[in-house]
PyMOL Python script that loads the backbone (N, CA, C, O; Angstrom):
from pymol import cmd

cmd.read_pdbstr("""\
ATOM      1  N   UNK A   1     -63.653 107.664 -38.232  1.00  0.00           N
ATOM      2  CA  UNK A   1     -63.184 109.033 -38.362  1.00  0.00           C
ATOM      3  C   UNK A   1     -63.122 109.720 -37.001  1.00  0.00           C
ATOM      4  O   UNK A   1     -62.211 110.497 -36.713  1.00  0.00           O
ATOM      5  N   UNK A   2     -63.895 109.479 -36.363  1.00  0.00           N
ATOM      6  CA  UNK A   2     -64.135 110.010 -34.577  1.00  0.00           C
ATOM      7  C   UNK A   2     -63.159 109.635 -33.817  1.00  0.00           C
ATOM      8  O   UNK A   2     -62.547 110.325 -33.002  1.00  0.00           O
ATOM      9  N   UNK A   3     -63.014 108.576 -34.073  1.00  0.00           N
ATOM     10  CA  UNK A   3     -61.628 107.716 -33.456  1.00  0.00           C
ATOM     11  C   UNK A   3     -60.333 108.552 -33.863  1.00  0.00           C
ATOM     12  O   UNK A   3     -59.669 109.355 -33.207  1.00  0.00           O
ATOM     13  N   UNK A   4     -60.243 108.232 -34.770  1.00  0.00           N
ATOM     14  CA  UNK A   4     -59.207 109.311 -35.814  1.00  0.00           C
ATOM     15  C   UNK A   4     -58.729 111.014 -34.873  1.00  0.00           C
ATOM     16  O   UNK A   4     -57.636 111.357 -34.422  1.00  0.00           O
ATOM     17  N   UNK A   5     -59.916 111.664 -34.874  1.00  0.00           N
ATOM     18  CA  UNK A   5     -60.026 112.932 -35.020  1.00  0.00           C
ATOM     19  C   UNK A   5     -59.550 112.671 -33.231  1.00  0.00           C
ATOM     20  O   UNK A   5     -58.417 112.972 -32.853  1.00  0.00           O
ATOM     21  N   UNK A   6     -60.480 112.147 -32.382  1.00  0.00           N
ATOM     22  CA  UNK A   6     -59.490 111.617 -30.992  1.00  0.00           C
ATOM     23  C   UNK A   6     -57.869 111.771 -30.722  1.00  0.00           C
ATOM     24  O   UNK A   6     -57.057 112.408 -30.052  1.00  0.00           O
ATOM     25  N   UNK A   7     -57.976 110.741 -31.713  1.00  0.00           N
ATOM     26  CA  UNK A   7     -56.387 110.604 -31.341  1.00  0.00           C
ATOM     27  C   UNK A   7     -55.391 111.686 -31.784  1.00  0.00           C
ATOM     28  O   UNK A   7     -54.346 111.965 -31.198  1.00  0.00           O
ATOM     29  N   UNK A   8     -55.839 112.225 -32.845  1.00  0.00           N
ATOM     30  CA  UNK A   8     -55.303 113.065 -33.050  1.00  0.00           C
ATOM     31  C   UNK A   8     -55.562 114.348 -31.993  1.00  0.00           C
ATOM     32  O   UNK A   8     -54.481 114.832 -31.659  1.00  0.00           O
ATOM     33  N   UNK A   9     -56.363 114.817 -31.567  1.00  0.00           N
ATOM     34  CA  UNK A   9     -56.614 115.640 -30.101  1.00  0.00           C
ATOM     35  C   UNK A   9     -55.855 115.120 -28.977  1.00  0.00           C
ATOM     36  O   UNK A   9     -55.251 115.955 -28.304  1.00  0.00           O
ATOM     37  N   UNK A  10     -55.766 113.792 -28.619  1.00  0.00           N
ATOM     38  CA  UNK A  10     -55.016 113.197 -27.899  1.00  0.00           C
ATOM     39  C   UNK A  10     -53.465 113.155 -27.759  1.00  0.00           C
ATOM     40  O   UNK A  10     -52.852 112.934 -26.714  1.00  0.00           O
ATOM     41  N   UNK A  11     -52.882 113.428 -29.104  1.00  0.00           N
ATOM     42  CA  UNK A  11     -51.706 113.553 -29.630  1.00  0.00           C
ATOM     43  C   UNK A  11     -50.931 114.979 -29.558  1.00  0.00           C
ATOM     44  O   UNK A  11     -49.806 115.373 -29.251  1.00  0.00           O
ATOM     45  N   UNK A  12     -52.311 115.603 -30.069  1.00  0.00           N
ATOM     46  CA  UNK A  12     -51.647 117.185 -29.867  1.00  0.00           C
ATOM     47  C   UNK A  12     -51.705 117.639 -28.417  1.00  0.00           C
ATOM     48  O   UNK A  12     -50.963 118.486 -27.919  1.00  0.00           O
ATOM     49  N   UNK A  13     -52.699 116.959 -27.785  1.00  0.00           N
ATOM     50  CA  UNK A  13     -52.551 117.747 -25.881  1.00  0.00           C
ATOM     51  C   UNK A  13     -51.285 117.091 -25.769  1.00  0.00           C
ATOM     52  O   UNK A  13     -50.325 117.753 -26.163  1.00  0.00           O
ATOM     53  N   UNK A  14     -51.064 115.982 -25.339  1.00  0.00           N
ATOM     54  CA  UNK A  14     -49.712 115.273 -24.873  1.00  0.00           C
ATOM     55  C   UNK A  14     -48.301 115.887 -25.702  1.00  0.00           C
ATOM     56  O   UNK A  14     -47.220 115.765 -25.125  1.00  0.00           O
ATOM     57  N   UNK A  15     -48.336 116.364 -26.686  1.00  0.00           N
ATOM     58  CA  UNK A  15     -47.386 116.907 -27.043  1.00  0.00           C
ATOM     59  C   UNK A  15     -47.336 118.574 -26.684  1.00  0.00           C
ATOM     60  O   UNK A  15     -46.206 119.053 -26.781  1.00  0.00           O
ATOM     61  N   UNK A  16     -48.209 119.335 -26.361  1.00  0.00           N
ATOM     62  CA  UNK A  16     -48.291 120.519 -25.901  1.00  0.00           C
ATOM     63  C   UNK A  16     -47.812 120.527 -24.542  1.00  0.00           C
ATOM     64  O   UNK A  16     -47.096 121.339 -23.955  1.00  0.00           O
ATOM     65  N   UNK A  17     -48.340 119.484 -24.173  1.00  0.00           N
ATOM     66  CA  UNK A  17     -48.028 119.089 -22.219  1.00  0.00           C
ATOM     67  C   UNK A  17     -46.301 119.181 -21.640  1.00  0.00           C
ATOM     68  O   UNK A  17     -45.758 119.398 -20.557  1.00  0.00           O
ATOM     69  N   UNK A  18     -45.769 118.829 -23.291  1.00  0.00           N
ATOM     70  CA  UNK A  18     -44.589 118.417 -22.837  1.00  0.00           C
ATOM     71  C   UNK A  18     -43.594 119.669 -23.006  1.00  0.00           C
ATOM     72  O   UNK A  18     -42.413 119.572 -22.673  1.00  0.00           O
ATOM     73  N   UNK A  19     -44.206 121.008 -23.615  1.00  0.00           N
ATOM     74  CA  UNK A  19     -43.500 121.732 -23.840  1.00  0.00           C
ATOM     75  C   UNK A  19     -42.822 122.541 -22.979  1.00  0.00           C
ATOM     76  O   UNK A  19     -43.172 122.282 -21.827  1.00  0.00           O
ATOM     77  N   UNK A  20     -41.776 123.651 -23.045  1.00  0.00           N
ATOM     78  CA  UNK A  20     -41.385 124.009 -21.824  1.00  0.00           C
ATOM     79  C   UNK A  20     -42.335 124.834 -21.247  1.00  0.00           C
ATOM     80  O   UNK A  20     -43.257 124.871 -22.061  1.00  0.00           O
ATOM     81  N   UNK A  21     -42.649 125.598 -20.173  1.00  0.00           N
ATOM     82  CA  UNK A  21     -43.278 126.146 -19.500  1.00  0.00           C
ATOM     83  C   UNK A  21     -43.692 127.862 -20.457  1.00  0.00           C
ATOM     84  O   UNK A  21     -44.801 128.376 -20.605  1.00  0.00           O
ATOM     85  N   UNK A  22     -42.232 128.399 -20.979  1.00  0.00           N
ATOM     86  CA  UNK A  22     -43.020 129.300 -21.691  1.00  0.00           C
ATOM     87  C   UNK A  22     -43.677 129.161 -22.652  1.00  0.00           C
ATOM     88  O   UNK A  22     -44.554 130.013 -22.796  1.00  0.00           O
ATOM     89  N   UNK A  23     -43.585 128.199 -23.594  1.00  0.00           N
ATOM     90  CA  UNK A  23     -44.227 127.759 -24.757  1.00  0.00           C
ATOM     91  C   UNK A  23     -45.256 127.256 -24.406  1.00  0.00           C
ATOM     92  O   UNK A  23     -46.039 127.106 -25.344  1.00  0.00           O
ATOM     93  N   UNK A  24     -45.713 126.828 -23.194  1.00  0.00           N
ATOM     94  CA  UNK A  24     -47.320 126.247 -23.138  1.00  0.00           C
ATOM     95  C   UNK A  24     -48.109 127.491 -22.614  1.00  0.00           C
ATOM     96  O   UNK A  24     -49.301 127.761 -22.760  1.00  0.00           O
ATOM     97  N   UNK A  25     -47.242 128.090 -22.044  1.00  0.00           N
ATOM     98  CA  UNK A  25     -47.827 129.655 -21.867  1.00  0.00           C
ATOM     99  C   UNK A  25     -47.912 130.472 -23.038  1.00  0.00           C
ATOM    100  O   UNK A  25     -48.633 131.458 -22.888  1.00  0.00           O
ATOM    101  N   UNK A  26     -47.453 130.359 -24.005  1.00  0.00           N
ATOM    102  CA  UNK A  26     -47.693 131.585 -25.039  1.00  0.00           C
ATOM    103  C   UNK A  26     -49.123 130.652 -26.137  1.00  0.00           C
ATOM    104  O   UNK A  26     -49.977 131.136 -26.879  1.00  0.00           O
ATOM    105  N   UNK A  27     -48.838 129.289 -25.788  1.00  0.00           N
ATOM    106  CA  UNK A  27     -49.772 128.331 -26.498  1.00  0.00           C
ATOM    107  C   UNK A  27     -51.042 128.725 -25.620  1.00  0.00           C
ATOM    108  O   UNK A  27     -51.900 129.483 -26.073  1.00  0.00           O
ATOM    109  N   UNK A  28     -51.109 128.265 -24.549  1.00  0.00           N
ATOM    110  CA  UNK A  28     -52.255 128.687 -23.483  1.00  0.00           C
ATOM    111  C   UNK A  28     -53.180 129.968 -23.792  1.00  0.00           C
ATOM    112  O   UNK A  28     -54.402 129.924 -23.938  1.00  0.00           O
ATOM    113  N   UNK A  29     -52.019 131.618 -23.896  1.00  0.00           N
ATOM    114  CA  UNK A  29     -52.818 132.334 -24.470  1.00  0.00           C
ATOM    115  C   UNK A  29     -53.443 132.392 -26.044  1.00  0.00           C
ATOM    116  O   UNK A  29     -54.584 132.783 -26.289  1.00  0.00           O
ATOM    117  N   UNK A  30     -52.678 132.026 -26.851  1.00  0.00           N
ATOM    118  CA  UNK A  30     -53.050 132.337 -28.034  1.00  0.00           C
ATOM    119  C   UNK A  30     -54.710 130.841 -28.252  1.00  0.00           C
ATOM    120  O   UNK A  30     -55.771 131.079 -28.831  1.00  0.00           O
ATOM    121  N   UNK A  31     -54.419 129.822 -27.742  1.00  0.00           N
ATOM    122  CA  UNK A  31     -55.490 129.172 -27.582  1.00  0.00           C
ATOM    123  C   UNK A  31     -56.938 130.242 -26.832  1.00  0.00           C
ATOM    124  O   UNK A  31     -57.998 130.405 -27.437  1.00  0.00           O
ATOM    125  N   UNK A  32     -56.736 130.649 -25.901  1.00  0.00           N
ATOM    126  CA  UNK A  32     -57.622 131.440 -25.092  1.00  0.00           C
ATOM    127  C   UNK A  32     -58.058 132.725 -25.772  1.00  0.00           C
ATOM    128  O   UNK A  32     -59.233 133.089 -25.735  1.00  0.00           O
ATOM    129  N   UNK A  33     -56.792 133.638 -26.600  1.00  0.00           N
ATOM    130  CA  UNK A  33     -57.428 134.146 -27.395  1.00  0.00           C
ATOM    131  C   UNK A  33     -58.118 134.072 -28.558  1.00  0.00           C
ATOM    132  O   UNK A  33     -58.642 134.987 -29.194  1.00  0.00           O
ATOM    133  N   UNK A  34     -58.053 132.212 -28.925  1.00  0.00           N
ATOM    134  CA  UNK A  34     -58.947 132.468 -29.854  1.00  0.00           C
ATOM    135  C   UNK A  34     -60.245 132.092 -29.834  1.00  0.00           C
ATOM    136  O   UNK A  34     -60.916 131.871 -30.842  1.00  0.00           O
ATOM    137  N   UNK A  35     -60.776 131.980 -28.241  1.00  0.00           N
ATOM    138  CA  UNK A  35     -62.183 132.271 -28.220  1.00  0.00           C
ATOM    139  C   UNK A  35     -62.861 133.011 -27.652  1.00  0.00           C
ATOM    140  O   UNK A  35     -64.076 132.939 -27.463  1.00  0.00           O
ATOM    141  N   UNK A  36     -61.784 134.157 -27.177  1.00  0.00           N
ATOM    142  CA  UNK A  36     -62.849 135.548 -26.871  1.00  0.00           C
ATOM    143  C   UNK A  36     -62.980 136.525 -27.503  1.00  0.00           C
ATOM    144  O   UNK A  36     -61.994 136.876 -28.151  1.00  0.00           O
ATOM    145  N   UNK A  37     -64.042 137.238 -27.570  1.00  0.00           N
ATOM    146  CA  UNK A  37     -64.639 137.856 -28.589  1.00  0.00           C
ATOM    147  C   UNK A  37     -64.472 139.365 -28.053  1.00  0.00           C
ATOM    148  O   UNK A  37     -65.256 140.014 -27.360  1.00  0.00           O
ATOM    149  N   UNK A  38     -63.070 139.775 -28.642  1.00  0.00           N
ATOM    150  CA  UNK A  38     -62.308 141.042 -27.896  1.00  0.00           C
ATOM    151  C   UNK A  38     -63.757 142.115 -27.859  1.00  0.00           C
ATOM    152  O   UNK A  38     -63.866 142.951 -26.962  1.00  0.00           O
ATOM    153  N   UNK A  39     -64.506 142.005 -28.625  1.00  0.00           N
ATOM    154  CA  UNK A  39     -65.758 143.685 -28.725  1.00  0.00           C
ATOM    155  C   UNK A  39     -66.363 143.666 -27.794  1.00  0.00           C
ATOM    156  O   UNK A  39     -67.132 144.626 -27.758  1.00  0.00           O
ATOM    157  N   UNK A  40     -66.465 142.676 -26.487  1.00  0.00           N
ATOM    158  CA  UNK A  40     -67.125 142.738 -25.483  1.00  0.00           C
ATOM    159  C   UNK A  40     -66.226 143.427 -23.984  1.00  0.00           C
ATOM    160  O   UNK A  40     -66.736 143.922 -22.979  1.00  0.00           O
ATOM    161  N   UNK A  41     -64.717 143.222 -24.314  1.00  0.00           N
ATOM    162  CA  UNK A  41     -63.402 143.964 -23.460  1.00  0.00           C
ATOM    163  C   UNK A  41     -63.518 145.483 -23.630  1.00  0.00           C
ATOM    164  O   UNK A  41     -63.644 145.995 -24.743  1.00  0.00           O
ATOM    165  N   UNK A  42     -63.480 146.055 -22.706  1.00  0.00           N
ATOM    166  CA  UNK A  42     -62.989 147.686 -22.561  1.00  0.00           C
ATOM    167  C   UNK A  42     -61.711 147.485 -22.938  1.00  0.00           C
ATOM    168  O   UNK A  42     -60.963 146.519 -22.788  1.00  0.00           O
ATOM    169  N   UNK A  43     -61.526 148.852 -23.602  1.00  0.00           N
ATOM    170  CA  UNK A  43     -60.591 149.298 -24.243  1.00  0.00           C
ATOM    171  C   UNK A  43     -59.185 149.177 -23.266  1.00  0.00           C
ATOM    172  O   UNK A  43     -58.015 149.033 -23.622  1.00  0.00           O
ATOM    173  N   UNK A  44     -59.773 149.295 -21.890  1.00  0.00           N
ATOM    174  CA  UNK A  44     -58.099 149.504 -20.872  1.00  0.00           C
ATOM    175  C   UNK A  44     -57.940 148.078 -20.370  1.00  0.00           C
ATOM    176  O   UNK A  44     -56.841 147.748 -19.925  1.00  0.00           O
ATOM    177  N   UNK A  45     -59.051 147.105 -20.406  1.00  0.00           N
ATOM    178  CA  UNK A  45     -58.525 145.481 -20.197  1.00  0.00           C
ATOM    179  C   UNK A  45     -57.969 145.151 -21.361  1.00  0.00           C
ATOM    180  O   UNK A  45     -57.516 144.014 -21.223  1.00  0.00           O
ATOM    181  N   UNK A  46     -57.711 145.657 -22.722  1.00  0.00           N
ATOM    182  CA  UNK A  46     -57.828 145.185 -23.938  1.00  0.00           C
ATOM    183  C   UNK A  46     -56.132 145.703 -23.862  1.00  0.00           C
ATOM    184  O   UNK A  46     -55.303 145.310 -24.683  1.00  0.00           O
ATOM    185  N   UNK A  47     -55.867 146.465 -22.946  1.00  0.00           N
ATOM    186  CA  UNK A  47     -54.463 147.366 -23.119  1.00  0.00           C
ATOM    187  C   UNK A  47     -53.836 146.590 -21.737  1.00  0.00           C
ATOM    188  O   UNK A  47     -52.634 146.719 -21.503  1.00  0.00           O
ATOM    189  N   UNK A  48     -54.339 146.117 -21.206  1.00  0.00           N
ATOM    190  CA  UNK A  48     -53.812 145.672 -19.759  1.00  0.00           C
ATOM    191  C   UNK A  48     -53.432 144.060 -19.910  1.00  0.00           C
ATOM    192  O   UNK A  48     -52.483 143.482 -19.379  1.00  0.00           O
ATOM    193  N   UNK A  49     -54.567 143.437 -20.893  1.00  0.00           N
ATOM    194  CA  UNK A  49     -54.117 141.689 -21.478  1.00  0.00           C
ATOM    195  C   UNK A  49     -52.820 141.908 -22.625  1.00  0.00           C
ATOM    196  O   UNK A  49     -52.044 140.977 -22.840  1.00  0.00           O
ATOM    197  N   UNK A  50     -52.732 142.738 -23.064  1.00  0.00           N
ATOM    198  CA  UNK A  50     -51.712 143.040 -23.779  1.00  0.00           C
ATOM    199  C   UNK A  50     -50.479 143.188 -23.160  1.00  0.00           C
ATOM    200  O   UNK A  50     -49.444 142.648 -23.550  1.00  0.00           O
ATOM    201  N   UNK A  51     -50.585 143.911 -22.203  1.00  0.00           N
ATOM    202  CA  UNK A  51     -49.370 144.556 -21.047  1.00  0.00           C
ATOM    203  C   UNK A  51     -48.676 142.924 -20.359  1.00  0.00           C
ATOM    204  O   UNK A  51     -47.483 142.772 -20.094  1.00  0.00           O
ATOM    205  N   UNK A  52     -49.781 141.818 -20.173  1.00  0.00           N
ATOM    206  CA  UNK A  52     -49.269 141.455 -19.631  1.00  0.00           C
ATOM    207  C   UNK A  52     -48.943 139.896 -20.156  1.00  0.00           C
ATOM    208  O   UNK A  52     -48.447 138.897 -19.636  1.00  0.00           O
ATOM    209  N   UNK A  53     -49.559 140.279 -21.625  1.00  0.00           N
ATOM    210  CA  UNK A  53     -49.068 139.353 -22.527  1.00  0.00           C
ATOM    211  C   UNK A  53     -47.309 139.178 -23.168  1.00  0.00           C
ATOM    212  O   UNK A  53     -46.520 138.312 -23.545  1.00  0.00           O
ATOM    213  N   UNK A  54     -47.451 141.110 -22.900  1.00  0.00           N
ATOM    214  CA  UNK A  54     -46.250 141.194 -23.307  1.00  0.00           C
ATOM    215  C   UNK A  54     -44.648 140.959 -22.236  1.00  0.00           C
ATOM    216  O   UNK A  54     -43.457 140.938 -22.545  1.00  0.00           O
ATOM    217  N   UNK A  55     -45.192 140.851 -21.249  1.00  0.00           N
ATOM    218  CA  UNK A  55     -44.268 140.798 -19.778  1.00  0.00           C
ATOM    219  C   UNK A  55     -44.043 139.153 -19.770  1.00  0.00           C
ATOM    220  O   UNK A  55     -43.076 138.544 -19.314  1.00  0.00           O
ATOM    221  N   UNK A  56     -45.075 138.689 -20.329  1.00  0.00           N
ATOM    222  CA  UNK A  56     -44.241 137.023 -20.291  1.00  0.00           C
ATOM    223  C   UNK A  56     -43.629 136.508 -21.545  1.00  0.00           C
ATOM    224  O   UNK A  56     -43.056 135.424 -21.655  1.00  0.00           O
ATOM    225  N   UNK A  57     -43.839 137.559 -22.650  1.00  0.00           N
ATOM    226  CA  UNK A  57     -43.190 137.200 -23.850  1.00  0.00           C
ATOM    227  C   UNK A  57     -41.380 137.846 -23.612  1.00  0.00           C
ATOM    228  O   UNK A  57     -40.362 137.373 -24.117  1.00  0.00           O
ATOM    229  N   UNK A  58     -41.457 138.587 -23.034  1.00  0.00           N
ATOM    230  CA  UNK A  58     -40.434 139.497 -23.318  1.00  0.00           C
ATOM    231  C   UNK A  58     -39.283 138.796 -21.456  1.00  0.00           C
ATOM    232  O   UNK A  58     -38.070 138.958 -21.323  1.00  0.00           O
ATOM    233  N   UNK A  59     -40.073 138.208 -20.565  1.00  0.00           N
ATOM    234  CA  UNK A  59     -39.664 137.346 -20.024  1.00  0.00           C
ATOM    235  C   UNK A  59     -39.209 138.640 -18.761  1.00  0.00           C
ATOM    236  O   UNK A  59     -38.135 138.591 -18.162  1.00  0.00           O
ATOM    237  N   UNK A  60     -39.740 139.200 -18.645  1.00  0.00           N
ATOM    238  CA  UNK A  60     -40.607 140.177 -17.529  1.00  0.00           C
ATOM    239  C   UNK A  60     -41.168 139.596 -16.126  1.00  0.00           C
ATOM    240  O   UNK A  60     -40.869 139.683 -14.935  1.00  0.00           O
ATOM    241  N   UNK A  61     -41.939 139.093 -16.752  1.00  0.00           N
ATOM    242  CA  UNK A  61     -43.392 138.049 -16.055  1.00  0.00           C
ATOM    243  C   UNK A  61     -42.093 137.594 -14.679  1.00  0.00           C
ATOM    244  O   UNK A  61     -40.914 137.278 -14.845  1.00  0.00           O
ATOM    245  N   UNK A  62     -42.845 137.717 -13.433  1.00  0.00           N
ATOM    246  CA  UNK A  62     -42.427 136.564 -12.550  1.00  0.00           C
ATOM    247  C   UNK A  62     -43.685 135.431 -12.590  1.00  0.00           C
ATOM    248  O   UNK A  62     -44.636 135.552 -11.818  1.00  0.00           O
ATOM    249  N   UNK A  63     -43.601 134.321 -13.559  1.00  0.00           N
ATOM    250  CA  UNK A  63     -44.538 132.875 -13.424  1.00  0.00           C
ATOM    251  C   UNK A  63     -44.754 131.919 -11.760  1.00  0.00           C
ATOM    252  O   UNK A  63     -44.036 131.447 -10.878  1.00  0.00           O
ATOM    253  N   UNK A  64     -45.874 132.014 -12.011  1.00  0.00           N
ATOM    254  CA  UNK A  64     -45.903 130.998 -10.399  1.00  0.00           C
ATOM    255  C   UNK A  64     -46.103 129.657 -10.910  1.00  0.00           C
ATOM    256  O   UNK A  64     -46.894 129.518 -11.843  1.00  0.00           O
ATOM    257  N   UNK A  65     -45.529 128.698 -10.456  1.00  0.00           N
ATOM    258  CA  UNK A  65     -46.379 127.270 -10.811  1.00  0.00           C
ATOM    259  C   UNK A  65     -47.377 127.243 -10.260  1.00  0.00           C
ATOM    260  O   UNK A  65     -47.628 127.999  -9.321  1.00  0.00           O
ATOM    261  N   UNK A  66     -48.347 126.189 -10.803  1.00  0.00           N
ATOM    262  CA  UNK A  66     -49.542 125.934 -10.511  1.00  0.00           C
ATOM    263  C   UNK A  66     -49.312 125.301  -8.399  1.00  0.00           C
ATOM    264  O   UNK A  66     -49.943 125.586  -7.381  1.00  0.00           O
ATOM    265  N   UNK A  67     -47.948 124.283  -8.709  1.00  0.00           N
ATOM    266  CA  UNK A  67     -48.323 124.027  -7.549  1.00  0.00           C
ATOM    267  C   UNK A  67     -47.633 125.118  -6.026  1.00  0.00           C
ATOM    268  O   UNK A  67     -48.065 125.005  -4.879  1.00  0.00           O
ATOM    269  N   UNK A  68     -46.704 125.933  -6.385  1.00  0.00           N
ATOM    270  CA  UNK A  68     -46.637 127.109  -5.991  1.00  0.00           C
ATOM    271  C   UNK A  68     -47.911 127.788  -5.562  1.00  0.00           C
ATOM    272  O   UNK A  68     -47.935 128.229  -4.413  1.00  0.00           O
ATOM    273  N   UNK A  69     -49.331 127.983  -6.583  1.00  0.00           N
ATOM    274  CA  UNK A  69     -50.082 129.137  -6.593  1.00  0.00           C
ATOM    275  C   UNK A  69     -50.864 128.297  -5.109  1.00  0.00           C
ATOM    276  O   UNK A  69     -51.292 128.894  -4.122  1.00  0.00           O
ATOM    277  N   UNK A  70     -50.877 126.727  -5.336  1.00  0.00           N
ATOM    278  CA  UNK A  70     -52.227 125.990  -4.513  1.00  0.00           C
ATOM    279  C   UNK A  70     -51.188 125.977  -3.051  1.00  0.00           C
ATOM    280  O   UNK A  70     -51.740 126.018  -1.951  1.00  0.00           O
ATOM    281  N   UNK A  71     -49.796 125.922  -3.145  1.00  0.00           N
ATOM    282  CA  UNK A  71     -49.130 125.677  -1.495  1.00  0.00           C
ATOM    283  C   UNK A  71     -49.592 127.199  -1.006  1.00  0.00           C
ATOM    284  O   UNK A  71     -50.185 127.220   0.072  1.00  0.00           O
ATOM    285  N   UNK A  72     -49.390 128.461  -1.668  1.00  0.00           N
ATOM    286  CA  UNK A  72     -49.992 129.907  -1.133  1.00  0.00           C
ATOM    287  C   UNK A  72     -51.523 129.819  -0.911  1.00  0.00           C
ATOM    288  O   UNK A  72     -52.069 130.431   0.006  1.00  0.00           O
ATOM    289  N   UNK A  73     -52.294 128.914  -1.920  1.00  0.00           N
ATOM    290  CA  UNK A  73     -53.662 129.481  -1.563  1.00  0.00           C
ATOM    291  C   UNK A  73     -54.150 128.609  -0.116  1.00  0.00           C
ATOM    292  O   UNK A  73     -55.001 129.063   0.649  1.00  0.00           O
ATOM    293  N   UNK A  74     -53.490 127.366   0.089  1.00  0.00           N
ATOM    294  CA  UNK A  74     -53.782 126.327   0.790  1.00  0.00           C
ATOM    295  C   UNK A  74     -53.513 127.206   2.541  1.00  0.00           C
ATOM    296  O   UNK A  74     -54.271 127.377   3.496  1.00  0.00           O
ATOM    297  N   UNK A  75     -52.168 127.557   2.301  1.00  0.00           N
ATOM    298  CA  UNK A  75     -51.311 128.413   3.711  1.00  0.00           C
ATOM    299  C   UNK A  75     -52.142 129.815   4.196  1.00  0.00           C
ATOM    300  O   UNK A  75     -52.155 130.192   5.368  1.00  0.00           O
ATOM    301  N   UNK A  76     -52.774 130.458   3.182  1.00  0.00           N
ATOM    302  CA  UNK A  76     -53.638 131.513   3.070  1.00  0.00           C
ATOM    303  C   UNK A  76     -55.018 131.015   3.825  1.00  0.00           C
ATOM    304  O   UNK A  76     -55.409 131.637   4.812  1.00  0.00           O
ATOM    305  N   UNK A  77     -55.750 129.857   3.321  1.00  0.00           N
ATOM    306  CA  UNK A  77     -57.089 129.856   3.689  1.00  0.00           C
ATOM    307  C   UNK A  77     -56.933 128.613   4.915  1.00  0.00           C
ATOM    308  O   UNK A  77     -57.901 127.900   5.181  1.00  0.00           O
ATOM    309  N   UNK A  78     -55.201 128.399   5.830  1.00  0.00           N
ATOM    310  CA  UNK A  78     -55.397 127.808   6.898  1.00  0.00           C
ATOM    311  C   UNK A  78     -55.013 128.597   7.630  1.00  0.00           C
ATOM    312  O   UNK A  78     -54.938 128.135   8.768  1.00  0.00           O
ATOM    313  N   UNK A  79     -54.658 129.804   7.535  1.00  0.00           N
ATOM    314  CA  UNK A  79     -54.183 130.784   8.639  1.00  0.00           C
ATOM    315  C   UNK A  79     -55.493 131.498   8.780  1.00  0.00           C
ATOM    316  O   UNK A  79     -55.599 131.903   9.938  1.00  0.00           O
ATOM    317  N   UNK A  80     -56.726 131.865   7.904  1.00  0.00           N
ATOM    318  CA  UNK A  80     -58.356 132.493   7.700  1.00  0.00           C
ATOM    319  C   UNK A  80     -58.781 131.790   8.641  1.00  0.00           C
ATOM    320  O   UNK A  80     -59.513 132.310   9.483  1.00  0.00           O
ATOM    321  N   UNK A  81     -58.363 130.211   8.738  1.00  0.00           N
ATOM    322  CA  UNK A  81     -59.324 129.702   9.411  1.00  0.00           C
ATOM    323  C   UNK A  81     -58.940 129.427  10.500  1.00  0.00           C
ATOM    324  O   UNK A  81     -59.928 129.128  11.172  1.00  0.00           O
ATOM    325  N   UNK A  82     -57.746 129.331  11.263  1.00  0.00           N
ATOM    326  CA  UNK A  82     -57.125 129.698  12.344  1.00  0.00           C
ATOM    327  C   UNK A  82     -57.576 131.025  13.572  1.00  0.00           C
ATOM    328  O   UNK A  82     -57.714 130.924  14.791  1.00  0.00           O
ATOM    329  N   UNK A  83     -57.735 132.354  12.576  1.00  0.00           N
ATOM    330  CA  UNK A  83     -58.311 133.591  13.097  1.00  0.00           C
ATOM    331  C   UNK A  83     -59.672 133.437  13.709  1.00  0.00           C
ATOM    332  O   UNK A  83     -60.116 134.088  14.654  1.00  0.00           O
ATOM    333  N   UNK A  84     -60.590 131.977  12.682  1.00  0.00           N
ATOM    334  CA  UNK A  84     -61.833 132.056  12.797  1.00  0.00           C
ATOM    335  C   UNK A  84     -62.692 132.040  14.568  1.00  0.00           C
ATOM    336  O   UNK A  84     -63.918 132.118  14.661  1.00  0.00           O
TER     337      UNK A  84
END
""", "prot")
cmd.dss("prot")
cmd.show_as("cartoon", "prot")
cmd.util.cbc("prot")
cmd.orient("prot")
């Protein structure tokens, strides 16, 4: 049954993986929201995850790729250390 329940976890990541970029993003949040426990959020983060839930639904959002975000963070913390 463990085996089972595996593969089947195994099956559903690899098929999520493959989706287009907004759909693993709207999957991404709704996964994420379903394990935080909104009564611990202020009321204006609770209005601000919304705001910006709604900017990538509505296709608003400018998205960075992941490897976009690491070539900026990489260029960022070799020019820090350049100054050093």
């Amino acid at each position: 049954m463990a085996s089972s329940l595996a593969q089947f976890y195994q099956r559903v990541e690899d098929d999520a993986l493959h989706l287009p970029l907004e759909d693993r993003s709207k999957l991404a949040s709704r996964l994420l929201e379903s394990l935080d426990d909104d009564e611990e959020l202020s009321p204006e983060w609770k209005t601000e995850i919304q705001r910006r839930v709604q900017s990538i639904e509505n296709g608003t959002a400018k998205l960075i790729s992941h490897e976009e975000v690491q070539k900026r963070v990489r260029a960022s913390l070799a020019k820090s250390k350049q100054k050093s």
